[in-house]
Jmol script that loads the backbone (N, CA, C; Angstrom):
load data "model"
ATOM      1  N   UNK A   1     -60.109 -23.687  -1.785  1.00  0.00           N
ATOM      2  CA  UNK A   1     -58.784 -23.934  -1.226  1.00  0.00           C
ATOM      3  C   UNK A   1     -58.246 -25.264  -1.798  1.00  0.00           C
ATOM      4  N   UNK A   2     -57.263 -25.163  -2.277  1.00  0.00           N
ATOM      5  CA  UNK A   2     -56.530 -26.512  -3.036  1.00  0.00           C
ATOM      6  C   UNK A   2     -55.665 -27.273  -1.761  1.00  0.00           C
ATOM      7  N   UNK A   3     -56.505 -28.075  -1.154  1.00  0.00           N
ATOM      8  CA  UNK A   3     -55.875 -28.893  -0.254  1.00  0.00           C
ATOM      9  C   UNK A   3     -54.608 -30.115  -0.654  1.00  0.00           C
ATOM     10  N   UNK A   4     -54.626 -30.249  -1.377  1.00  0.00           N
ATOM     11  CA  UNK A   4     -53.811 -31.489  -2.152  1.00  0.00           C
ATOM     12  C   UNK A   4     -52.549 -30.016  -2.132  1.00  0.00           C
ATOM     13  N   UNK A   5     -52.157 -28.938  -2.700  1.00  0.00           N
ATOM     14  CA  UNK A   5     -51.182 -27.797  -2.386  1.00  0.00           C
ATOM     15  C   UNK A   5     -50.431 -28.017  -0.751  1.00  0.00           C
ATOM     16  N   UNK A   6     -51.758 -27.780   0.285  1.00  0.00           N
ATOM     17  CA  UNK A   6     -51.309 -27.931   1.618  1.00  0.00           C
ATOM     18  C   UNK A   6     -50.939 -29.146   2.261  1.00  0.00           C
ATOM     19  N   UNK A   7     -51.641 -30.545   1.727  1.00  0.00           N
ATOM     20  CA  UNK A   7     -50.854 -31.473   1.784  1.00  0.00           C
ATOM     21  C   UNK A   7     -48.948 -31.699   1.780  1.00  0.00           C
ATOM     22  N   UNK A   8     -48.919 -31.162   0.233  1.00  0.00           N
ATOM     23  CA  UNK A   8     -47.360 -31.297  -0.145  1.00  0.00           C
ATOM     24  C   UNK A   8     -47.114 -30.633   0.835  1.00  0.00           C
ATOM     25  N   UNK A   9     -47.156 -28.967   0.918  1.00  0.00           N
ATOM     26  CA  UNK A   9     -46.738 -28.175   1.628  1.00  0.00           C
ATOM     27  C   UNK A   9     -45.860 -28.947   3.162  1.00  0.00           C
ATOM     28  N   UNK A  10     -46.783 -29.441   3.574  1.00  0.00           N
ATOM     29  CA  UNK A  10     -46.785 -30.117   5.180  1.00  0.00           C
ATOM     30  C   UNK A  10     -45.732 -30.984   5.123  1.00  0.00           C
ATOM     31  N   UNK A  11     -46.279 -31.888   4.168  1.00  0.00           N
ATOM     32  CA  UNK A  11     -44.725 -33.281   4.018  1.00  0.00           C
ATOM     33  C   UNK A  11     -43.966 -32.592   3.829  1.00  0.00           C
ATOM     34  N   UNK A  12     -43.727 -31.398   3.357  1.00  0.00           N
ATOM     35  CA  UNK A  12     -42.149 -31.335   2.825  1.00  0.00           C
ATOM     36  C   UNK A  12     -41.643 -30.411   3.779  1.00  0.00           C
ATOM     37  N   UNK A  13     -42.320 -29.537   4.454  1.00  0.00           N
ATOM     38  CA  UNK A  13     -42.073 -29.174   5.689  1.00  0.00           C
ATOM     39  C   UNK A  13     -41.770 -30.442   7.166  1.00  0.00           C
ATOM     40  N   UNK A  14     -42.529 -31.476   7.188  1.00  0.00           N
ATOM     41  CA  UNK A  14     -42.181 -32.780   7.947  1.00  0.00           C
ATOM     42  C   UNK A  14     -41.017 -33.056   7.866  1.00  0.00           C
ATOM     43  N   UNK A  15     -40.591 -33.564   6.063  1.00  0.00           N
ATOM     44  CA  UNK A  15     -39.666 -34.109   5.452  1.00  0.00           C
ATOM     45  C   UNK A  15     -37.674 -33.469   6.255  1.00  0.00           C
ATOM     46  N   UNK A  16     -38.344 -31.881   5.960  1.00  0.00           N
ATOM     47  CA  UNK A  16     -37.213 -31.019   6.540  1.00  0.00           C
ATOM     48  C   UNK A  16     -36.785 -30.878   7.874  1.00  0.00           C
ATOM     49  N   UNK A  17     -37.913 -30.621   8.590  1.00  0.00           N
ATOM     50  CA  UNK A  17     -37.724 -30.941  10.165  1.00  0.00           C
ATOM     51  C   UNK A  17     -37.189 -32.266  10.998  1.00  0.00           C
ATOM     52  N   UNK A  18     -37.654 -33.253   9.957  1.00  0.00           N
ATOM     53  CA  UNK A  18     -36.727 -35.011  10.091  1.00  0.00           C
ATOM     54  C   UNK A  18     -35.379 -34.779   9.839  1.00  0.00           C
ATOM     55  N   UNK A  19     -35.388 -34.409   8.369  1.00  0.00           N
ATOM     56  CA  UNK A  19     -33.773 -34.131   8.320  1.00  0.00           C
ATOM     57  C   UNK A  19     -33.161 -33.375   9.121  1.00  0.00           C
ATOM     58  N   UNK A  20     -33.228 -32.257   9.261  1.00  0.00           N
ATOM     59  CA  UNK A  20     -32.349 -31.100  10.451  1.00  0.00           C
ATOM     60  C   UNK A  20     -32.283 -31.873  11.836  1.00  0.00           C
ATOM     61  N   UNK A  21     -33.201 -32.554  12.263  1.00  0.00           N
ATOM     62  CA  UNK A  21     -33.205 -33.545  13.597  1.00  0.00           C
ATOM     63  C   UNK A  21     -32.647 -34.047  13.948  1.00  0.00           C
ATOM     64  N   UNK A  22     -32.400 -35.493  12.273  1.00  0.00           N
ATOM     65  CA  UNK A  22     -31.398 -36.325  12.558  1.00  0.00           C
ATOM     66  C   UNK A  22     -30.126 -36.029  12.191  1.00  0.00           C
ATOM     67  N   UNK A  23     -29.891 -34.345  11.613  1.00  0.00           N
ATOM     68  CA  UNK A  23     -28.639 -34.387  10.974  1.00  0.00           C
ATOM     69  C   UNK A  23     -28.068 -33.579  12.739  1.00  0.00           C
ATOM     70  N   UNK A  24     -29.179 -32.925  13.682  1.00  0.00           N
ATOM     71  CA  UNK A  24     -28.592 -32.760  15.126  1.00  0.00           C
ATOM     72  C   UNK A  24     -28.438 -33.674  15.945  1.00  0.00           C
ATOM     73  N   UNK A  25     -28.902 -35.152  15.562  1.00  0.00           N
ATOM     74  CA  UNK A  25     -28.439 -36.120  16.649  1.00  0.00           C
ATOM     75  C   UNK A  25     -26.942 -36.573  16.021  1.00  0.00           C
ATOM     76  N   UNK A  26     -26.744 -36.315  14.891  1.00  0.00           N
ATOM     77  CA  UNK A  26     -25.772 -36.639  14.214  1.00  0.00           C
ATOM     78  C   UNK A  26     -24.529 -35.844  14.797  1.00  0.00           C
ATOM     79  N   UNK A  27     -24.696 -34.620  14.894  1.00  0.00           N
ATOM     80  CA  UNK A  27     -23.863 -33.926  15.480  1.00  0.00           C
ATOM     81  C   UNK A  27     -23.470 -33.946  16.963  1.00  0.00           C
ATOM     82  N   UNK A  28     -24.412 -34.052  17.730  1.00  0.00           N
ATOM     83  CA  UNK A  28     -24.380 -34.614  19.207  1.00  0.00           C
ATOM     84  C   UNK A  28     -23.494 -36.191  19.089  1.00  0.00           C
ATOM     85  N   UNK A  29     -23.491 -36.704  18.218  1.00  0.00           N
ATOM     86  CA  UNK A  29     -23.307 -37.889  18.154  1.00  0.00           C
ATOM     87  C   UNK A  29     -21.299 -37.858  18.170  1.00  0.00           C
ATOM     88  N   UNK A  30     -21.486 -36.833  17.486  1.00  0.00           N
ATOM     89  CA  UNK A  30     -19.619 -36.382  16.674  1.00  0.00           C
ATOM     90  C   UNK A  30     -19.113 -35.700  17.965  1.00  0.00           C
ATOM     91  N   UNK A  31     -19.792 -34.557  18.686  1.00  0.00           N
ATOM     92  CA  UNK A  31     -19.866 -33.495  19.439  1.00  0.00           C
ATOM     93  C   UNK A  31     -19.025 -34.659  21.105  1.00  0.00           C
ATOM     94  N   UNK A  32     -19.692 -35.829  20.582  1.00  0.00           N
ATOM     95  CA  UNK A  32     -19.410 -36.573  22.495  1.00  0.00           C
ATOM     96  C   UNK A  32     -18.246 -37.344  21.793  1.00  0.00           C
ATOM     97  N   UNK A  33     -17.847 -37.606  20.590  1.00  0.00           N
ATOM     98  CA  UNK A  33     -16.982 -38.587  20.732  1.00  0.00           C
ATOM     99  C   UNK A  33     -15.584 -37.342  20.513  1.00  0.00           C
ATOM    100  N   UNK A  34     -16.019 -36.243  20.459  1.00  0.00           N
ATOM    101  CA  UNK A  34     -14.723 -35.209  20.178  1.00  0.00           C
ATOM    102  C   UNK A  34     -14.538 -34.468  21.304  1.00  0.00           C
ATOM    103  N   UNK A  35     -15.280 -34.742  22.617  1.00  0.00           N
ATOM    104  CA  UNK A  35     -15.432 -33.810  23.327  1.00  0.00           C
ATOM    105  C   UNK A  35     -13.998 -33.815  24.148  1.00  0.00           C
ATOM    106  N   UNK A  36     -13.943 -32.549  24.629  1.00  0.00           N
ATOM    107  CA  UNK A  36     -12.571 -31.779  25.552  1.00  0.00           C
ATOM    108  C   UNK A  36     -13.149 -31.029  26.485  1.00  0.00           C
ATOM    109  N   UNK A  37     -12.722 -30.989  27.654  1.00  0.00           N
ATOM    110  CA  UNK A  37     -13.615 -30.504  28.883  1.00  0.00           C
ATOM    111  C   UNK A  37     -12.961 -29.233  28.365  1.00  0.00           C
ATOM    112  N   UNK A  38     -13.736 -28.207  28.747  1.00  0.00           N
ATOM    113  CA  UNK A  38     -14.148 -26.396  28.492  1.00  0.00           C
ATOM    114  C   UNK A  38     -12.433 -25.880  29.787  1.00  0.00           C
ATOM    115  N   UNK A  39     -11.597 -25.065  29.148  1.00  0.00           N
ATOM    116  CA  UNK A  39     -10.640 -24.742  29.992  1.00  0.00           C
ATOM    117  C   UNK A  39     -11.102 -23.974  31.195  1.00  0.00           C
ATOM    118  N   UNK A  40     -12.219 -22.211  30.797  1.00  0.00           N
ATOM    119  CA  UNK A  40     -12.248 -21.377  31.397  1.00  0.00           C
ATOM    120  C   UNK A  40     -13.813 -21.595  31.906  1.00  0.00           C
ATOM    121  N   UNK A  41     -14.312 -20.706  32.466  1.00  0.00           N
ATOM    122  CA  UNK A  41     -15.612 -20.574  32.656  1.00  0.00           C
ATOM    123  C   UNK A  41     -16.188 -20.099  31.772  1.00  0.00           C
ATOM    124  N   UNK A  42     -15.195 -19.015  30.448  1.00  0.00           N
ATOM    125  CA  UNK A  42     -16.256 -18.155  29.237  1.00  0.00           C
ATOM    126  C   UNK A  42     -16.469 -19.531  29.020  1.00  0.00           C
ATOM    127  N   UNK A  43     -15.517 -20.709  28.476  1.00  0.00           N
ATOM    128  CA  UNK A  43     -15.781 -21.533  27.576  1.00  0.00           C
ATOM    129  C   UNK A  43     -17.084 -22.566  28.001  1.00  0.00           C
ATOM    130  N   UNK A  44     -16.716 -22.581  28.971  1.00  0.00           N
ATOM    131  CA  UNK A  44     -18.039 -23.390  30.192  1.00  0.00           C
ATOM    132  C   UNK A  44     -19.517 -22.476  29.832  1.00  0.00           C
ATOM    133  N   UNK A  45     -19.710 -21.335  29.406  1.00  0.00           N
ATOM    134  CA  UNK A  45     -20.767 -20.328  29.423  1.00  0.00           C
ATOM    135  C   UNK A  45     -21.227 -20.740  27.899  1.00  0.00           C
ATOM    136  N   UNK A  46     -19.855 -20.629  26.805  1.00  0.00           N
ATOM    137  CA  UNK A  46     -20.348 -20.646  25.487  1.00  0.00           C
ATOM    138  C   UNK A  46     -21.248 -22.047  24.878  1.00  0.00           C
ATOM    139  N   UNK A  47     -20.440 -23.013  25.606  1.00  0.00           N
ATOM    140  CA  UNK A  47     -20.792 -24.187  25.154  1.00  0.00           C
ATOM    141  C   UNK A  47     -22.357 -23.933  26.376  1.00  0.00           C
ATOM    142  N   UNK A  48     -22.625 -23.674  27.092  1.00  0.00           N
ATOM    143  CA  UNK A  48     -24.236 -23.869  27.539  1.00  0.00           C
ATOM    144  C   UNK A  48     -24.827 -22.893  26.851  1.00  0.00           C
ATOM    145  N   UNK A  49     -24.865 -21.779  26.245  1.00  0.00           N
ATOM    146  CA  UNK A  49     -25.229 -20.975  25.401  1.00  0.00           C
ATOM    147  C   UNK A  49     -26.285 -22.245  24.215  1.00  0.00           C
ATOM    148  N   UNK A  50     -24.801 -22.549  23.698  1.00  0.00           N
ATOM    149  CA  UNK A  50     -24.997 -23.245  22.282  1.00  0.00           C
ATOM    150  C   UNK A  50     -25.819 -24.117  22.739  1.00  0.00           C
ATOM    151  N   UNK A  51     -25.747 -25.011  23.926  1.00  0.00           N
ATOM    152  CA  UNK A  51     -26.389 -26.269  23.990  1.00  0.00           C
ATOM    153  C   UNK A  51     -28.061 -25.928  24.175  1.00  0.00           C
ATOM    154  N   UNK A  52     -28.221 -24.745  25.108  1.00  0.00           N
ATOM    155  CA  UNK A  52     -29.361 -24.047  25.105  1.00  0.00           C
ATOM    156  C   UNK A  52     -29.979 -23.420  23.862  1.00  0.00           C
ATOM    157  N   UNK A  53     -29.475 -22.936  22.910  1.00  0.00           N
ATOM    158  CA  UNK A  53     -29.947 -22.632  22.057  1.00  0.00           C
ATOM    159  C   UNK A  53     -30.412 -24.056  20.997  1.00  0.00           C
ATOM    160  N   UNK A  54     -29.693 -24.693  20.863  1.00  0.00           N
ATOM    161  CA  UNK A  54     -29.730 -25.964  19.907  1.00  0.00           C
ATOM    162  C   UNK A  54     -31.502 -26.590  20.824  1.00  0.00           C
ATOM    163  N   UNK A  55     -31.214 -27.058  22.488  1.00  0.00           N
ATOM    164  CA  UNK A  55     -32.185 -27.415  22.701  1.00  0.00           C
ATOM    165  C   UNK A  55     -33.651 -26.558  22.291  1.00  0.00           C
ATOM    166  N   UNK A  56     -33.608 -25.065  22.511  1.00  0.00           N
ATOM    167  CA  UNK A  56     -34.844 -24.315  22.453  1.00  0.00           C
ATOM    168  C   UNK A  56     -35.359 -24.879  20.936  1.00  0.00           C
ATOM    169  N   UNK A  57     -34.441 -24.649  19.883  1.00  0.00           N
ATOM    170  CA  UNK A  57     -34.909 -25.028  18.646  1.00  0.00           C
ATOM    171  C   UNK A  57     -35.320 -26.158  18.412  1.00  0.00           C
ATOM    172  N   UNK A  58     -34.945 -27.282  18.639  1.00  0.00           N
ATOM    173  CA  UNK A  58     -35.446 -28.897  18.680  1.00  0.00           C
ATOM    174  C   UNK A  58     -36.711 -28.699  19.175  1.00  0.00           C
ATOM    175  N   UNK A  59     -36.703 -27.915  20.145  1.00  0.00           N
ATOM    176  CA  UNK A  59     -38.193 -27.754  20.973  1.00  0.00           C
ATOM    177  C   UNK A  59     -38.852 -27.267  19.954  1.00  0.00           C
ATOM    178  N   UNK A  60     -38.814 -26.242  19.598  1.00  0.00           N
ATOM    179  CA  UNK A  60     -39.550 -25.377  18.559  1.00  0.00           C
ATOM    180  C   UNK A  60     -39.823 -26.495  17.042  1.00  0.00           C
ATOM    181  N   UNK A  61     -38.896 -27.239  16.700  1.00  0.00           N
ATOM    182  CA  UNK A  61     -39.614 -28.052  15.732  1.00  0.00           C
ATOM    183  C   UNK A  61     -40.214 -29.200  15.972  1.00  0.00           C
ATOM    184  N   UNK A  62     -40.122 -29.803  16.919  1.00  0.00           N
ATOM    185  CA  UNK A  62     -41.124 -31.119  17.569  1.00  0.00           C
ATOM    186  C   UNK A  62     -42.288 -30.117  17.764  1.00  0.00           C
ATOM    187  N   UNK A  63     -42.245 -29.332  18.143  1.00  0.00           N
ATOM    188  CA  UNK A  63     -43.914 -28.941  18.415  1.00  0.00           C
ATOM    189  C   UNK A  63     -44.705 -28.370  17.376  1.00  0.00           C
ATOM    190  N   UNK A  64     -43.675 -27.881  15.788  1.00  0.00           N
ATOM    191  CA  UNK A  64     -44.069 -27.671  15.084  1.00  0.00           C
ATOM    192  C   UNK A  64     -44.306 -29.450  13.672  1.00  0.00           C
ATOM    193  N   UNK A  65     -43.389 -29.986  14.189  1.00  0.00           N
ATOM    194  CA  UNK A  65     -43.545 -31.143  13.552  1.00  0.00           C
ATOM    195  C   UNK A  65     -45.388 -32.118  14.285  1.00  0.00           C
ATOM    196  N   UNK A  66     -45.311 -31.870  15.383  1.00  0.00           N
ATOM    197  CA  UNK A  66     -46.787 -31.873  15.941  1.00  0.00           C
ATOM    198  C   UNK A  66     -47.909 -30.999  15.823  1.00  0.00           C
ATOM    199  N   UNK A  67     -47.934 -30.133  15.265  1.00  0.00           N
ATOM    200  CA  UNK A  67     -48.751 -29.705  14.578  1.00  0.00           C
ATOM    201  C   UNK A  67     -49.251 -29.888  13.141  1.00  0.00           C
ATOM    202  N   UNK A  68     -48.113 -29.988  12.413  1.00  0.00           N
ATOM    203  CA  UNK A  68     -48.059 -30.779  10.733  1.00  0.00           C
ATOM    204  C   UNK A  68     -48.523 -31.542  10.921  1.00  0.00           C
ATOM    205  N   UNK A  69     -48.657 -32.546  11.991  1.00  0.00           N
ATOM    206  CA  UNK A  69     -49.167 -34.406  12.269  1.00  0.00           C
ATOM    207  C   UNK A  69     -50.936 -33.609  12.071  1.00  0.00           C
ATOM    208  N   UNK A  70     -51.290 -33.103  13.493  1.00  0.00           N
ATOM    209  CA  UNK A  70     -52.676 -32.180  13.503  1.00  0.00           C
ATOM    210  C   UNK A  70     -53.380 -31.764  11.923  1.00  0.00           C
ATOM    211  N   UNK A  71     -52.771 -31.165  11.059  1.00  0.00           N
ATOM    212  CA  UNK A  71     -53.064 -30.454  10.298  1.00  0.00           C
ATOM    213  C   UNK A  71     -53.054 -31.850   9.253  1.00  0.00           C
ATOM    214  N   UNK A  72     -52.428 -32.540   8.850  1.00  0.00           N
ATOM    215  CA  UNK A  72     -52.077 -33.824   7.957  1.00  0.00           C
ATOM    216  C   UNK A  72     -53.803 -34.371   8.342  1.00  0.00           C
ATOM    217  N   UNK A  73     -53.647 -34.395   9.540  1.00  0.00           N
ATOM    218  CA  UNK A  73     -55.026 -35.068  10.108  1.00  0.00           C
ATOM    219  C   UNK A  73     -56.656 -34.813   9.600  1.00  0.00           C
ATOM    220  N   UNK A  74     -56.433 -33.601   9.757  1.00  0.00           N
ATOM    221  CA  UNK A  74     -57.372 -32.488   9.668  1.00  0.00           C
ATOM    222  C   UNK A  74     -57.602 -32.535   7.780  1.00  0.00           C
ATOM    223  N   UNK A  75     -56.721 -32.830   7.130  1.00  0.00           N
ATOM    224  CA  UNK A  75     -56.969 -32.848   5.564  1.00  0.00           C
ATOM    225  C   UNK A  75     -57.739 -34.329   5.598  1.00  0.00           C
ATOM    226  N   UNK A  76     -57.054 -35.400   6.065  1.00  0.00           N
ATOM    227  CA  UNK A  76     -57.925 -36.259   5.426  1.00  0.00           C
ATOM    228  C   UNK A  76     -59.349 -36.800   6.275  1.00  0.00           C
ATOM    229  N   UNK A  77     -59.482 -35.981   7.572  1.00  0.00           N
ATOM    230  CA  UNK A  77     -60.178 -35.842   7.877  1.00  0.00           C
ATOM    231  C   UNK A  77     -61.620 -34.640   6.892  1.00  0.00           C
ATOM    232  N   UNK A  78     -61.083 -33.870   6.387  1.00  0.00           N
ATOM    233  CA  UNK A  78     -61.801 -32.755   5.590  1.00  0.00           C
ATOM    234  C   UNK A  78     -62.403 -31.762   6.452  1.00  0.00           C
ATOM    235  N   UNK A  79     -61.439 -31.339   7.573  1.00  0.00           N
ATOM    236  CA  UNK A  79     -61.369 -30.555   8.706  1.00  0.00           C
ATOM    237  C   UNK A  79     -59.977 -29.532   8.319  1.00  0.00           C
ATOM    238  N   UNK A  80     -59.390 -29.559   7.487  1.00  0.00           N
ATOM    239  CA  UNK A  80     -58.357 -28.451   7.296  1.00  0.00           C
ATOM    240  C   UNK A  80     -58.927 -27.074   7.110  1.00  0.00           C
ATOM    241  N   UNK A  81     -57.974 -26.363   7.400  1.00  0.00           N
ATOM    242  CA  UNK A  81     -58.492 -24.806   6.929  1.00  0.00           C
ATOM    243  C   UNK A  81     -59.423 -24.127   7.975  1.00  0.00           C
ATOM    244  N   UNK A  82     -59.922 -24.893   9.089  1.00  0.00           N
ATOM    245  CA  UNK A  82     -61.172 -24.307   9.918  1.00  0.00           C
ATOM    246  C   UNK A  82     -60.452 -24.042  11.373  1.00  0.00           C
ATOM    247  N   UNK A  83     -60.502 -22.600  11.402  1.00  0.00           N
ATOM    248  CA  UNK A  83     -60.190 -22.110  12.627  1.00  0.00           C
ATOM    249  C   UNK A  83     -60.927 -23.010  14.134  1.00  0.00           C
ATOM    250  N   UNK A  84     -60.450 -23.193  14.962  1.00  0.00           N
ATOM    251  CA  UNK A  84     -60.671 -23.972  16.397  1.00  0.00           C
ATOM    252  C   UNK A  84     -61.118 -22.496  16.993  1.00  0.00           C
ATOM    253  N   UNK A  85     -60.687 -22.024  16.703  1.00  0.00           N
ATOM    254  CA  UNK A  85     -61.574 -20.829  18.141  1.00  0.00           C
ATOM    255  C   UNK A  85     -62.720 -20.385  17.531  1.00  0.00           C
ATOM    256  N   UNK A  86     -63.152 -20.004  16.149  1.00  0.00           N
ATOM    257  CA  UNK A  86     -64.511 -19.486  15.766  1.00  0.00           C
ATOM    258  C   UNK A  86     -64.658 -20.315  14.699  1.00  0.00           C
ATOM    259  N   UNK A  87     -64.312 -21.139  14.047  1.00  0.00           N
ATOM    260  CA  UNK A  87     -65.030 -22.032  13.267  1.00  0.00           C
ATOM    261  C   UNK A  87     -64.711 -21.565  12.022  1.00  0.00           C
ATOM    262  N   UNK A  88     -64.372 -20.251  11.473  1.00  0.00           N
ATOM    263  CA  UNK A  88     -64.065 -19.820  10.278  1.00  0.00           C
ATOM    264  C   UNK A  88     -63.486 -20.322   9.563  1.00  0.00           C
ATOM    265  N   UNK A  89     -63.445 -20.347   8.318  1.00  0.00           N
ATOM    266  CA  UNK A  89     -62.229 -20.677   7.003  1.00  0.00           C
ATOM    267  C   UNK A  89     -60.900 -19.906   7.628  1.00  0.00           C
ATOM    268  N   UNK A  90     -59.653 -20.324   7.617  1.00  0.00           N
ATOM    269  CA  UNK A  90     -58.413 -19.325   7.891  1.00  0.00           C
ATOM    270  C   UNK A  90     -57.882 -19.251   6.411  1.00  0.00           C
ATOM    271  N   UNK A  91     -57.447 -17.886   6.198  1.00  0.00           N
ATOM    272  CA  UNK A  91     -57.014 -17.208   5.227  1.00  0.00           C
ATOM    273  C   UNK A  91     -56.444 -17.688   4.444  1.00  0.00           C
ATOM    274  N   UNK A  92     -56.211 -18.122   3.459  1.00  0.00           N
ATOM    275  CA  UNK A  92     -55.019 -19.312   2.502  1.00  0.00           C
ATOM    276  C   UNK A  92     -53.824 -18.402   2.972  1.00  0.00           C
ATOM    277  N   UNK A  93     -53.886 -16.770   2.854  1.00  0.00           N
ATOM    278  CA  UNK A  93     -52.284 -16.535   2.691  1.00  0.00           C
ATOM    279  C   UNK A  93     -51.852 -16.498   3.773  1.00  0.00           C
ATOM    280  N   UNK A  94     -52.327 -16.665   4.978  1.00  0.00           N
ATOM    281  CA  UNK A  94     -52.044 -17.118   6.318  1.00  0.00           C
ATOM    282  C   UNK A  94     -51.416 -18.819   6.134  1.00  0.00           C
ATOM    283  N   UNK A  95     -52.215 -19.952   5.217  1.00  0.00           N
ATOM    284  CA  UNK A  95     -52.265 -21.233   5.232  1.00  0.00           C
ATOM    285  C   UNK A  95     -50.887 -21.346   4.390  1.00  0.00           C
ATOM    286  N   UNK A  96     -50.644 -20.286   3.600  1.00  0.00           N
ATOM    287  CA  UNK A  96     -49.545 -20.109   2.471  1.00  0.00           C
ATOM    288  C   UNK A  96     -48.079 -20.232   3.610  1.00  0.00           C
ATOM    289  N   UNK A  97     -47.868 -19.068   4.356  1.00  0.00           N
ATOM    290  CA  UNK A  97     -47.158 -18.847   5.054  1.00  0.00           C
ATOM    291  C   UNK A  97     -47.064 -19.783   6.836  1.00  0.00           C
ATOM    292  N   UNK A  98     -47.985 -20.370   6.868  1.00  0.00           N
ATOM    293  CA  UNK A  98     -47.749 -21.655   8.153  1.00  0.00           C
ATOM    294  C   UNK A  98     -48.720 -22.380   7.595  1.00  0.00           C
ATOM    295  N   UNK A  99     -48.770 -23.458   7.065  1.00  0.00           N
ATOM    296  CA  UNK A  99     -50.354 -24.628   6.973  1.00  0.00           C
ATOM    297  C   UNK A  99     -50.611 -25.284   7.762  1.00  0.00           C
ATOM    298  N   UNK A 100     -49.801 -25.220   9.068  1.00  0.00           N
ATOM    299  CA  UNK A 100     -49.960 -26.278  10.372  1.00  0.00           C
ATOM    300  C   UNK A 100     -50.617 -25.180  11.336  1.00  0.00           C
ATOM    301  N   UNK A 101     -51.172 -24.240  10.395  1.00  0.00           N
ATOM    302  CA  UNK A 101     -52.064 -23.076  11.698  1.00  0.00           C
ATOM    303  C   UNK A 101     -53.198 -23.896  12.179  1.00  0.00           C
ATOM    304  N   UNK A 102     -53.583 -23.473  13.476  1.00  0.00           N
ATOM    305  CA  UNK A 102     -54.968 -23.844  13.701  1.00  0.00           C
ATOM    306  C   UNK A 102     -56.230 -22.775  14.154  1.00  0.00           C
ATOM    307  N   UNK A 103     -55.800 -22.028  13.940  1.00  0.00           N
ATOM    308  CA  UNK A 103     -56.859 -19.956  13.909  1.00  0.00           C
ATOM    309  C   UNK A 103     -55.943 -19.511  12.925  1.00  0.00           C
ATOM    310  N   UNK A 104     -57.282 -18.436  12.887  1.00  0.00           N
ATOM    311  CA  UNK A 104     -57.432 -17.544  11.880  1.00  0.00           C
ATOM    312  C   UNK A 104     -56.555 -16.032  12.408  1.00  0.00           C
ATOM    313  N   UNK A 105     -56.600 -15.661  11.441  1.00  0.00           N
ATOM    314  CA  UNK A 105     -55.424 -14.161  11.856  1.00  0.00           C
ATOM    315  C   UNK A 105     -56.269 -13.525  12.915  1.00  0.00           C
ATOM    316  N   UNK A 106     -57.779 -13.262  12.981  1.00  0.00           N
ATOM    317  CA  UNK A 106     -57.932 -12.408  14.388  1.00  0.00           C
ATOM    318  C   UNK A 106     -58.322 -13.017  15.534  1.00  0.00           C
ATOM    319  N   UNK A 107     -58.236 -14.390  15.221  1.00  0.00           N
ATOM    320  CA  UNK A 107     -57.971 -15.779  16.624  1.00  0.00           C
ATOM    321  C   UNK A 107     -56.884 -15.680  16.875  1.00  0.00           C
ATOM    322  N   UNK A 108     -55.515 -15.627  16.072  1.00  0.00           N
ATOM    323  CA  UNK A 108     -54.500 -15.731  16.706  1.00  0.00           C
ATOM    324  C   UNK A 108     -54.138 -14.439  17.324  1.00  0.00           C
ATOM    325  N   UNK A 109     -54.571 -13.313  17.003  1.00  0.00           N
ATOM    326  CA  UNK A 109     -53.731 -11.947  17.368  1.00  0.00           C
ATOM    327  C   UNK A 109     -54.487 -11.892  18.746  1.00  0.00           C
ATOM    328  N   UNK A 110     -55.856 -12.148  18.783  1.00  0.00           N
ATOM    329  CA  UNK A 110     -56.654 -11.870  19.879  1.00  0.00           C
ATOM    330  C   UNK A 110     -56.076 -12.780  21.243  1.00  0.00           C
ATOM    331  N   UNK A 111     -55.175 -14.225  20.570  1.00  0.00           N
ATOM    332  CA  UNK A 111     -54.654 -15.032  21.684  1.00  0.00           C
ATOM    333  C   UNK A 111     -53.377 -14.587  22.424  1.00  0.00           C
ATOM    334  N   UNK A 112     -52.540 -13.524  21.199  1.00  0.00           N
ATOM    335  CA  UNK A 112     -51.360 -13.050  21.698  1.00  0.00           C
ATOM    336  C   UNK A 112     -51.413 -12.047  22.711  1.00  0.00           C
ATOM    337  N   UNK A 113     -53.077 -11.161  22.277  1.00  0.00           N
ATOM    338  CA  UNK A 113     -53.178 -10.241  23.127  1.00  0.00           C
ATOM    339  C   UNK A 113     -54.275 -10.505  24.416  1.00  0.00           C
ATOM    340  N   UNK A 114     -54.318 -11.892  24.685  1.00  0.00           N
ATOM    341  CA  UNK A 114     -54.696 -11.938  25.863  1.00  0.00           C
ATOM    342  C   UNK A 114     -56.189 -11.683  25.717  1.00  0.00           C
ATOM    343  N   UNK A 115     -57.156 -11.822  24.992  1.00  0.00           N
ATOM    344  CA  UNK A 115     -58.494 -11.524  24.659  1.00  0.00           C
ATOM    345  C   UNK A 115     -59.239 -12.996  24.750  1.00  0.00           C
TER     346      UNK A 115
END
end "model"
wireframe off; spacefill off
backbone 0.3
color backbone group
């Protein structure tokens, strides 16, 4: 497994999740100094829609930006690549497609399904 590959991989996945972050505080930032109270109740609904959706995603990349930290760890530790639930190597093309995994494809399916 070419760890120095999953390295980059991670930073530049980090790198992206920083940017999109600060380019949403940026917008929150524009969003309050432009703001106009909502006329109707749709408009009152749409704007919590959006605000709910914007929050779920922030959520979704802090916890994925905390995992990249984990996995960053785990390389220079010389702990990358090793599944936490059985100890195994996890799949590169699993590592290809998320490198901040921490199980292996039948650790994770077995966690979705409640096993």
């Amino acid at each position: 497994m070419n760890k120095e590959k999953y390295f980059k991989l991670l930073v530049q996945e980090k790198q992206r999740i920083l940017r999109n972050l600060f380019m949403e505080k940026r917008v929150d930032e524009k969003t309050e100094s432009a703001w106009v109270e909502p006329k109707d109740l749709e408009e009152w609904a749409d704007l919590k829609i959006q605000d709910d959706m914007r929050y779920k995603l922030c959520e979704r990349e802090l916890s994925i930006l905390k995992s990249i930290d984990v996995a960053l760890k785990k390389i220079k530790e010389g702990k990358y690549g090793i599944c936490e639930k059985c100890g195994k190597e996890i799949e590169e093309e699993r590592l290809d497609l998320i490198p901040w995994t921490r199980y292996c494809s039948i650790c994770s399916r077995n966690a979705v399904r409640g096993k």
